[in-house]
LOTORTOR-744089 format. One record per atom (N, C-alpha, C, CB): y negated, z, x; residue in three letters. Coordinates in steps of 0.001 Angstrom, whole numbers, padded with zeros to 6 digits, always signed. Glycine has a CB too. Example, Ala and Ser with C-alpha at 12.3 -4.5 7.8 and 13.67 -1.06 7.14 Angstrom:
2
+005690+007800+013190ala;+004500+007800+012300ala;+003300+007800+013200ala;+004473+009046+011308ala;+002250+007080+012850ser;+001060+007140+013670ser;-000030+007870+012900ser;+000598+005725+014084ser;
//
This chain:
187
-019916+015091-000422unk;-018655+014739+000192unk;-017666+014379-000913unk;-018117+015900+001076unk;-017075+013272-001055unk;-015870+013026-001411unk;-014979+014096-001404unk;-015446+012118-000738unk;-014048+014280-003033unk;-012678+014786-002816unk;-011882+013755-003058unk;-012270+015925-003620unk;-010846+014001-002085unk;-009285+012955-002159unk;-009291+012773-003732unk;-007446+013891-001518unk;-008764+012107-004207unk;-007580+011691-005394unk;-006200+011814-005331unk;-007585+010388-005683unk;-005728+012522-004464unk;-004249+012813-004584unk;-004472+014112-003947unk;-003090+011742-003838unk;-003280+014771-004804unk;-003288+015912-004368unk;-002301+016062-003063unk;-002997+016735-005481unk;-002698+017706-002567unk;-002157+018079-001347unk;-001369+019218-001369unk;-003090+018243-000455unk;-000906+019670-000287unk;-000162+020917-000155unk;-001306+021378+000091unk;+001023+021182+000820unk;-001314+023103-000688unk;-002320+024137-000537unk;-003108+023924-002255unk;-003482+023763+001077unk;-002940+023172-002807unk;-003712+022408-003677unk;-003219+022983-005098unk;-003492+020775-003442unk;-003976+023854-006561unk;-003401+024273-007336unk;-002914+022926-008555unk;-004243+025426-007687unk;-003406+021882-007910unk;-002998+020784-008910unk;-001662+020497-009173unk;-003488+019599-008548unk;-001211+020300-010707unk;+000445+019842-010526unk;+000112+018226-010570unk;+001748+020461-012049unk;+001659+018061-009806unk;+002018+016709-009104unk;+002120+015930-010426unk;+003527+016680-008073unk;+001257+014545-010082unk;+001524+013434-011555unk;+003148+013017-011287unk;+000266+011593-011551unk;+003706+012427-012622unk;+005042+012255-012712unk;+004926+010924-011714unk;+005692+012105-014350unk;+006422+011381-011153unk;+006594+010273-009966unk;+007782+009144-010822unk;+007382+011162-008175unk;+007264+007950-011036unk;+008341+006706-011652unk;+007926+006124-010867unk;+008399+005972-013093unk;+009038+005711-009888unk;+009124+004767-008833unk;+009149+003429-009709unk;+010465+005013-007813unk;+009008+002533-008468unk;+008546+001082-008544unk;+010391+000275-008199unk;+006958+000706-006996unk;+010180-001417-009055unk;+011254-001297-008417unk;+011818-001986-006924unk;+011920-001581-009332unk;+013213-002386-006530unk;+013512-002266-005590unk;+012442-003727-004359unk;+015148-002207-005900unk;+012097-004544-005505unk;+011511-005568-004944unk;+010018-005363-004744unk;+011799-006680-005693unk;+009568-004579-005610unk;+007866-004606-005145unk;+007909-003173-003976unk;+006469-004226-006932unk;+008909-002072-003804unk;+008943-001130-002862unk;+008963-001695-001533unk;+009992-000306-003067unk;+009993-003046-001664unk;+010043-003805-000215unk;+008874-004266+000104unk;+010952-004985-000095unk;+007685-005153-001055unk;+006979-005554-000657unk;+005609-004617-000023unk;+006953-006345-001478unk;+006111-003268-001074unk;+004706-002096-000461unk;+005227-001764+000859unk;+004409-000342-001453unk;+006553-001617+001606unk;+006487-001471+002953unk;+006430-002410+003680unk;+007279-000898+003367unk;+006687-004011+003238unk;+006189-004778+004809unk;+004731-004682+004364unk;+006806-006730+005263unk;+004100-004243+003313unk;+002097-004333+003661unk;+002369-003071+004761unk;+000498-003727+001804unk;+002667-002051+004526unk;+002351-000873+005792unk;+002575-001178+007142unk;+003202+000375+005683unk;+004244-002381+007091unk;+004519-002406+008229unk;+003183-003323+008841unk;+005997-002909+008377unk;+002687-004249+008270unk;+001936-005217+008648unk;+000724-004665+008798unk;+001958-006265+007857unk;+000266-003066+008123unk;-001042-002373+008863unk;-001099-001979+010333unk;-001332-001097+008211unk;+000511-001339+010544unk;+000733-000855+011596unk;+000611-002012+012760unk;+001964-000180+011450unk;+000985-003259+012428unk;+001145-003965+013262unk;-000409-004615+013986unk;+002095-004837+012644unk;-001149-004296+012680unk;-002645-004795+013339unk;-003332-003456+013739unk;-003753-005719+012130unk;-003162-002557+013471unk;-003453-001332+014425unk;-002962-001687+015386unk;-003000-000008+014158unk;-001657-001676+015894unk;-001425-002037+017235unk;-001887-003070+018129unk;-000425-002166+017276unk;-001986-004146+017424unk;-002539-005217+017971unk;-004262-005021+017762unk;-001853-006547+017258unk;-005071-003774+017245unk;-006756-003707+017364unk;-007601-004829+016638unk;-007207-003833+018958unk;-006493-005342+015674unk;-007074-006262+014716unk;-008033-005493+013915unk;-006027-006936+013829unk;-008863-005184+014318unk;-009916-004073+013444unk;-010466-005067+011877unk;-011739-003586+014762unk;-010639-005500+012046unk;-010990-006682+011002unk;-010365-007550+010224unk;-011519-007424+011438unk;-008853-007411+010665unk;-008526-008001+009744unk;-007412-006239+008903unk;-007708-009726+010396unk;-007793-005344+009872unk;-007333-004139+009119unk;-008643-003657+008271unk;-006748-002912+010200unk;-009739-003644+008810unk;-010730-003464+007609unk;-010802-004326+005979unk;-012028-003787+008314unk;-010560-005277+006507unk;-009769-006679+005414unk;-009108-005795+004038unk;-007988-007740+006485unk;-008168-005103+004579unk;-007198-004080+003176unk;-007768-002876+003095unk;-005402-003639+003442unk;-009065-002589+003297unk;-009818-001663+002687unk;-010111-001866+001482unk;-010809-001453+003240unk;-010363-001041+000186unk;-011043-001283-001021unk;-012531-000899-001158unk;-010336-000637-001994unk;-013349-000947-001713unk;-014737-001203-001543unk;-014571+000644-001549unk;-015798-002336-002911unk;-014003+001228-002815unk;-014407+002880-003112unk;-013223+003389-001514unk;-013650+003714-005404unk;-012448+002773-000692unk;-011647+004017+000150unk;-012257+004960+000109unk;-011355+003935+001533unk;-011441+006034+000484unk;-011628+007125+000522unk;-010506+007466+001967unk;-011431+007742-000989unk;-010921+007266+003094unk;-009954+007835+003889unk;-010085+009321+004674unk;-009762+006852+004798unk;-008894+010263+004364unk;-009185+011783+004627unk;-008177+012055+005567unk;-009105+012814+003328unk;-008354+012965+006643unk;-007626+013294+007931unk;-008555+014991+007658unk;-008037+011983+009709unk;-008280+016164+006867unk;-008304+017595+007321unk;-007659+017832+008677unk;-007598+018469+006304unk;-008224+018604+008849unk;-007830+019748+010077unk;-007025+020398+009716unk;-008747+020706+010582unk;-005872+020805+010143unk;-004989+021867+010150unk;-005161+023104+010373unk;-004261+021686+010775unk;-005223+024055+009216unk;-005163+025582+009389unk;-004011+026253+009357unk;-005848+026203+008501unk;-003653+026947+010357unk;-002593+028136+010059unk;-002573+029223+009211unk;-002401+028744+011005unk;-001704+029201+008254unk;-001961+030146+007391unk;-000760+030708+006804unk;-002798+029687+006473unk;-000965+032122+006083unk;+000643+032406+005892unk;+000669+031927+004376unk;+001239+034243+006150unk;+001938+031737+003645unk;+002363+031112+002655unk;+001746+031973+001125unk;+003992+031027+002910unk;+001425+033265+001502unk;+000838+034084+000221unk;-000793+033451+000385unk;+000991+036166+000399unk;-001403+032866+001707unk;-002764+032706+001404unk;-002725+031009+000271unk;-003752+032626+003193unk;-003678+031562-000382unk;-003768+030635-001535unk;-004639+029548-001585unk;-004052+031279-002576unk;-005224+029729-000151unk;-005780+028445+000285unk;-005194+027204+000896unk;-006554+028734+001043unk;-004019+027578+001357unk;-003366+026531+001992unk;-003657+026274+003612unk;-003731+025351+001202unk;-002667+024789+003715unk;-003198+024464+004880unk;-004383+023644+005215unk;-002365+024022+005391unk;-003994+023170+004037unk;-005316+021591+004036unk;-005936+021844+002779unk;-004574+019590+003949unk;-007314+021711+002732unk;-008176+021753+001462unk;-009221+021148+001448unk;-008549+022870+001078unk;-009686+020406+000529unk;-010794+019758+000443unk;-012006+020513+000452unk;-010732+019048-000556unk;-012872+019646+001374unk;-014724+020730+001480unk;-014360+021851+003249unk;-014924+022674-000856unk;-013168+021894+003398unk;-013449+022722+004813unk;-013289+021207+005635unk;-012050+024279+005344unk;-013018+021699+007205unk;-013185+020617+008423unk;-012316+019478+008171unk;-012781+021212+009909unk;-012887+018151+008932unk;-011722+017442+008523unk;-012555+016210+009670unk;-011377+017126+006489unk;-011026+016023+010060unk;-011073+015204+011086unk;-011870+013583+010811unk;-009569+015132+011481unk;-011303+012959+009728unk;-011604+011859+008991unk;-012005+012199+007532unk;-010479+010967+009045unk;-012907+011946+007147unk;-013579+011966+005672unk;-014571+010564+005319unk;-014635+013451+005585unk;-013994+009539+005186unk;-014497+008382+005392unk;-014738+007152+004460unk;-013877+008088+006211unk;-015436+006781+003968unk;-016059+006053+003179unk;-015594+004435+003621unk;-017596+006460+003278unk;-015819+003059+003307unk;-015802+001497+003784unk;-016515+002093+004948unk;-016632+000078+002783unk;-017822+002116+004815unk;-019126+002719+005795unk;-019145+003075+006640unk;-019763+003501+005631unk;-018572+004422+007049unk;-017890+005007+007717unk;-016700+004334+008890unk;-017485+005701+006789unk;-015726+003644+007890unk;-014860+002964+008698unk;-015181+001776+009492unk;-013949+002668+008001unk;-016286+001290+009251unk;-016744+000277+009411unk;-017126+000544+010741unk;-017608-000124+008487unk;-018374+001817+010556unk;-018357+002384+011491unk;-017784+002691+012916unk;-018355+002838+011066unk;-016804+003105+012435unk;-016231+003547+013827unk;-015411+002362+014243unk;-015281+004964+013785unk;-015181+001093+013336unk;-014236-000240+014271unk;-015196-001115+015115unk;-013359-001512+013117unk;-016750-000768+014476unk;-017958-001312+015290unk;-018247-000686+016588unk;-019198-001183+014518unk;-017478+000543+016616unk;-017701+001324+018012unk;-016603+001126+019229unk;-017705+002925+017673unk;-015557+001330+018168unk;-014025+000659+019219unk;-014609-000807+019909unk;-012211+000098+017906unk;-015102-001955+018932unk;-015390-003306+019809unk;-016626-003059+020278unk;-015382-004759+019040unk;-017109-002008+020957unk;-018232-002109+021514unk;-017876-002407+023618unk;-019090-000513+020909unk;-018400-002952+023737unk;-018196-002460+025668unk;-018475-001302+026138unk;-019098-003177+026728unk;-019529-000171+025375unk;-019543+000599+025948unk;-018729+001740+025488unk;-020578+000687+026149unk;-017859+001639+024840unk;-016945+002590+024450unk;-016139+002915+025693unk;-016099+002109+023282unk;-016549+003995+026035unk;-015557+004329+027329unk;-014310+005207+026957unk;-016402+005199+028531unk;-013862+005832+026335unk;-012849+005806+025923unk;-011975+005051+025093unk;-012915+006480+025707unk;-012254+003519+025466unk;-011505+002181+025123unk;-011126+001579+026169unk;-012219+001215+024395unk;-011566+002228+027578unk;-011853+001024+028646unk;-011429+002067+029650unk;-013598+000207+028833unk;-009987+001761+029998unk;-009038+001106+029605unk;-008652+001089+028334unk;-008225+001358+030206unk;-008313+000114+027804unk;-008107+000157+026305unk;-007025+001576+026364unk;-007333-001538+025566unk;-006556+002116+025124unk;-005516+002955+024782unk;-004087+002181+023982unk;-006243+004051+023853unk;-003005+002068+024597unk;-002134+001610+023901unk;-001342+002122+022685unk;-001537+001370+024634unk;-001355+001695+021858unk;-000738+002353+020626unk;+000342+001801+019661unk;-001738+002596+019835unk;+001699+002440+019648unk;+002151+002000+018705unk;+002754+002970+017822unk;+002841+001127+019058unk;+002484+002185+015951unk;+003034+003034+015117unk;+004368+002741+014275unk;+002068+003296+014345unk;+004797+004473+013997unk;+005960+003698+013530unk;+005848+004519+012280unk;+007468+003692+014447unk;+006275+003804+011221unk;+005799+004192+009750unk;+007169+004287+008910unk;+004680+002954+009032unk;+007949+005529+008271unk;+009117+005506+007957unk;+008882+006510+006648unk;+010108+005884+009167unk;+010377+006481+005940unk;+010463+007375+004701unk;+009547+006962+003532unk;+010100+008825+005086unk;+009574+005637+003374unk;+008459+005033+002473unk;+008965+005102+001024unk;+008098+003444+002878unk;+008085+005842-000246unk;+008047+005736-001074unk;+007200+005546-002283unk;+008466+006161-000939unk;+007256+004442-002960unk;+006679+003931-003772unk;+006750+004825-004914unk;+007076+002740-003896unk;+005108+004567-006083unk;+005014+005464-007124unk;+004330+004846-008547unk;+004210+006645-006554unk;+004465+004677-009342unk;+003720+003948-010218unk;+002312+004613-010653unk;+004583+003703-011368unk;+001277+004511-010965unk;+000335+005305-011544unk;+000209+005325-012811unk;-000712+005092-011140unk;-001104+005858-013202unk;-001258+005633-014870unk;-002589+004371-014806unk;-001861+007486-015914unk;-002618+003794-014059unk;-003846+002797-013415unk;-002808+001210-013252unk;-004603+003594-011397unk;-002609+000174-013981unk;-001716-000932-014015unk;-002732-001554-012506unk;-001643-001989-015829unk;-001401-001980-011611unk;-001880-002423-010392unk;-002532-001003-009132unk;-003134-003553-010946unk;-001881+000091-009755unk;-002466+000717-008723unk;-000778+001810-008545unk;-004303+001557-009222unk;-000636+002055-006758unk;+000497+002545-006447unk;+000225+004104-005731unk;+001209+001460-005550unk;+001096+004486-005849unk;+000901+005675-005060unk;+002170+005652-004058unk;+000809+007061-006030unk;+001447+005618-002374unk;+002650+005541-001780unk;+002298+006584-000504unk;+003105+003916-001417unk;+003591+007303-000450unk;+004190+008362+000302unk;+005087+007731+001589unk;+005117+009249-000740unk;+004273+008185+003021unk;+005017+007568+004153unk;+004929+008821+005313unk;+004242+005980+004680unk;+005793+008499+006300unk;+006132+009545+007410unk;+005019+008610+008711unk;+008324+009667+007831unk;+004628+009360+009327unk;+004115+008591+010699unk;+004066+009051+011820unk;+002980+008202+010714unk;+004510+008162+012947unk;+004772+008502+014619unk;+003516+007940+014846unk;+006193+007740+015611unk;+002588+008653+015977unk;+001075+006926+016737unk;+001728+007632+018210unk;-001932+007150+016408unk;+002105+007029+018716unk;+002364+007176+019935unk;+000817+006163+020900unk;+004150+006562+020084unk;+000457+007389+021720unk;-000842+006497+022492unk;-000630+006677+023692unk;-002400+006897+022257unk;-001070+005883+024571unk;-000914+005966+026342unk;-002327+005317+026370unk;+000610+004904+027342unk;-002586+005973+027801unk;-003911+005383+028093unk;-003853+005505+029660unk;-005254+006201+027336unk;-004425+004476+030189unk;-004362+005013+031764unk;-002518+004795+032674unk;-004838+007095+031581unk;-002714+005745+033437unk;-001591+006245+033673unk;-000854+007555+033246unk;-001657+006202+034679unk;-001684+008360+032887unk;-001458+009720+032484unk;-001422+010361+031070unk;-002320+010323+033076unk;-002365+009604+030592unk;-002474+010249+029583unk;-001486+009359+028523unk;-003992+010450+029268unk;-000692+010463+027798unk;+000349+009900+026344unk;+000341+011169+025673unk;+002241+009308+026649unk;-000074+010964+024469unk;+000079+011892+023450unk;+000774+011121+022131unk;-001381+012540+023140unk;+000745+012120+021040unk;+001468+011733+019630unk;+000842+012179+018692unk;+002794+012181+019382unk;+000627+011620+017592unk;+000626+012264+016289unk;+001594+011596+015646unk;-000647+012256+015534unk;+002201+012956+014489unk;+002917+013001+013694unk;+002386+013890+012189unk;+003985+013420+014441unk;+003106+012986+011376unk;+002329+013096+009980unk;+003033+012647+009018unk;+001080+012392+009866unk;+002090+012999+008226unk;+002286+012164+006480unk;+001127+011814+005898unk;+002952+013126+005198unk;+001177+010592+004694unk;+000555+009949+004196unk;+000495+009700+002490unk;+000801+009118+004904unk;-000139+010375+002187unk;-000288+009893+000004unk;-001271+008657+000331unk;-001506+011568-001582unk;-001394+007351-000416unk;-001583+006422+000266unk;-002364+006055-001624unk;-000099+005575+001293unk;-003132+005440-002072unk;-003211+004839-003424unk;-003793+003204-002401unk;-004587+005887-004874unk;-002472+002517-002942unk;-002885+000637-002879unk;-002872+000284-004255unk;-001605-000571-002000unk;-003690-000653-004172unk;-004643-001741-005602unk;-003882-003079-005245unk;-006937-002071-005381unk;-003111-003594-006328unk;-002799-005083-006054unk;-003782-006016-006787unk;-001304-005448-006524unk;-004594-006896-006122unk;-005993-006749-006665unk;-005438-008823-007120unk;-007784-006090-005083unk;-006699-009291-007535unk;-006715-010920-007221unk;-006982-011521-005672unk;-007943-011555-008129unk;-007609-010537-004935unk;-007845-011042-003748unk;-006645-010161-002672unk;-009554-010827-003424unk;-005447-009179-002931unk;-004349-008788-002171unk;-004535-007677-001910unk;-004058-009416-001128unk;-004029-006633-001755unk;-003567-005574-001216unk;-004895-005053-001012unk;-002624-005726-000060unk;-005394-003737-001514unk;-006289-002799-000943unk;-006029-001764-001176unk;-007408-002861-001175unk;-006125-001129+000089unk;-005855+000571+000214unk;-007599+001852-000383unk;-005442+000811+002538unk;-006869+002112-001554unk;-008240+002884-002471unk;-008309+004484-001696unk;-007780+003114-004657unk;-007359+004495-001194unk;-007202+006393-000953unk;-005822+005969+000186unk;-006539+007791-002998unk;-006172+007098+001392unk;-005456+008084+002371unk;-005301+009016+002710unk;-005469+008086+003043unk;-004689+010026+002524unk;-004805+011437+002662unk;-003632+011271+003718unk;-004622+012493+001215unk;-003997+011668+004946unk;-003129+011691+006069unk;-002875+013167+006619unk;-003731+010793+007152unk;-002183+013758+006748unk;-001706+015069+006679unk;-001126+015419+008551unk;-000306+015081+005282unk;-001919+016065+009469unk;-001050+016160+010711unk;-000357+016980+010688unk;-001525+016284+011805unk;+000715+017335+011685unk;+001898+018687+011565unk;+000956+019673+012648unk;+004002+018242+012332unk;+000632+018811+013844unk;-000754+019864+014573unk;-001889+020551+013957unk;-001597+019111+015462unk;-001632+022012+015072unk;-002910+022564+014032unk;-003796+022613+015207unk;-002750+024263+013055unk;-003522+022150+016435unk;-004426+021879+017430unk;-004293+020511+018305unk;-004357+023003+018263unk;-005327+020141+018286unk;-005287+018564+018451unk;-005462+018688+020247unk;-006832+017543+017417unk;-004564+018009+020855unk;-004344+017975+022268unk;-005319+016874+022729unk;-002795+017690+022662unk;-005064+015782+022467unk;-005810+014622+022579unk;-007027+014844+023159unk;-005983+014016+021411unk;-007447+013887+024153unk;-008757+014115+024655unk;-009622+013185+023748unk;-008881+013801+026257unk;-009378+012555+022607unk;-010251+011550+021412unk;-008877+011370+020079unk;-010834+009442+022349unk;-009976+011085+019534unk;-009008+010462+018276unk;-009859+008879+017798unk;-008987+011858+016618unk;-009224+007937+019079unk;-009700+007119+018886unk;-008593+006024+017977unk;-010258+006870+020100unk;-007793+006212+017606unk;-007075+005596+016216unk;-007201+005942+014897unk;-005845+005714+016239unk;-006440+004834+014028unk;-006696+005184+013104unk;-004815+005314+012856unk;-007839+004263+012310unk;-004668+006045+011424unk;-003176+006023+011161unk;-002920+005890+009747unk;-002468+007272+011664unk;
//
């Protein structure tokens, strides 16, 4: 199994120095997010697989409750985890969303995200960013069913010769119990 590349809360690693980016390439790292969100919403699976990097690494842990002296944290790498996902993997599961027989697609699920508190980070890697974002997925499906996730995101994008690829996601939920009858998005 893959461990993330960015660290987490729960995590004994200290934080790499944060030197932001400046005001013009920060704008340009949030319309790429806004423009992920927008093909999530719209189920552009392919052209969101498109800003994958060959190594992603996309991670969604499970949420543990825990009190603040346990030294494990909430989130840790190697226990459960919702998303632990490879190109492969992702590939995976956008080959299952366009399938017909995905019945929890059909009715499709409506989704929209809203992606805020964006901050850009320089690395020690030229062309590689570290970016920190807040996230709403608001989903409806049916008539009845609407749920939410809410979160955060350590994000590493590559500004490559061929554009924008996302190397690492560590997506963080505030739930430590997932209501949802699927977790058929991605965030």
């Amino acid at each position: 199994m893959n461990k993330p590349a960015t660290n987490t809360p729960g995590t004994a690693a200290a934080a790499p120095a944060e030197i932001p980016v400046d005001a013009e390439l920060a704008r340009r790292i949030e319309q790429l997010l806004y423009r992920e969100a927008r093909l999530l919403d719209e189920e552009k699976w392919d052209q969101w697989l498109a800003l994958m990097a060959e190594d992603i690494h996309y991670w969604m842990p499970a949420v543990e409750n825990r009190r603040r002296a346990d030294k494990l944290g909430a989130w840790e790498p190697g226990r459960g985890a919702y998303y632990d996902d490879s190109l492969r993997e992702l590939t995976i599961r956008v080959s299952r969303f366009k399938q017909p027989s995905a019945w929890a697609e059909d009715p499709a699920t409506r989704c929209v995200h809203v992606i805020s508190n964006v901050e850009c980070f320089r690395t020690e890697v030229e062309g590689e960013y570290r970016v920190h974002s807040n996230f709403v997925n608001y989903r409806s499906r049916g008539e009845a069913d609407n749920d939410m996730l809410v979160g955060r995101r350590e994000d590493l994008w590559r500004e490559t010769e061929h554009g924008w690829r996302l190397a690492r996601r560590t997506i963080l939920i505030t739930q430590s119990l997932f209501m949802s009858k699927n977790l058929n998005t991605f965030l």
